[in-house]
N, C-alpha and C positions, 0 to 999 in steps of 0.2 A: 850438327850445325850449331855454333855458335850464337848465344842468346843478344846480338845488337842491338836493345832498346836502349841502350844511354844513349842514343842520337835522337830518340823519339823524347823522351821527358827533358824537359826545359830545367837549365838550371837556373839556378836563385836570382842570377844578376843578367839570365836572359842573353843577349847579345853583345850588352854593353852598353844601349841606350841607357838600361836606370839607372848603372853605374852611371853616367856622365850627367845625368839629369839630378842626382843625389850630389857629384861633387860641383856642379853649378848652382844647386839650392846652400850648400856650406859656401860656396864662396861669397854668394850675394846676403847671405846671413852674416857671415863675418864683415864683411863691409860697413853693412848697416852698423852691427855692435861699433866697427870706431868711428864711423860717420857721428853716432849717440855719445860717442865716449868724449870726443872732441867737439862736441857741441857743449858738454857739460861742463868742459874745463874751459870752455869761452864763458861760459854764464859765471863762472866763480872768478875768474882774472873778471871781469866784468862789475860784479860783483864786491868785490876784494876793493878797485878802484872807485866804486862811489862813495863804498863805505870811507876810505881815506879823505876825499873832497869832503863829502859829509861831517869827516871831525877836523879838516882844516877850517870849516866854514863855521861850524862850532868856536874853534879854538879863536876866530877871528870876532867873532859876536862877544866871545865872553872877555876878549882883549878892550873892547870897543865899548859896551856897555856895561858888564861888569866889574867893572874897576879892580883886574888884576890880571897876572898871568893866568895863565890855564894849567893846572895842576899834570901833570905826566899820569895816566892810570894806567 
């Protein structure tokens, strides 16, 4: 008689549920990662643009009361 216990011990990924439950925890993980990655390249173009106003507002203060151009640095 043939020894058939491989139908009795469970394998590693079971039926296929943890598989799908492991590759819906990497999908909603990877999501987030560019959900975060694209949030941080808003805040630096964000960023990037006040800093600009900030030395045109400079550049216009030291036009205005400092009696000259504004030097390029």
């Amino acid at each position: 008689m043939p020894d058939d216990t491989s139908s009795i011990l469970p394998t590693p990924f079971g039926d296929g549920s943890l598989r799908s439950v492991l590759n819906w925890q990497m999908a909603v993980g990877t999501s987030l990662l560019t959900v975060q990655r694209q949030q941080l390249e808003m805040a630096a173009a964000w960023q990037r643009s006040m800093s600009a106003i900030q030395r045109d507002l400079m550049d216009q203060w030291i036009c205005r009361f400092g009696g000259g151009v504004p030097l390029d640095g």
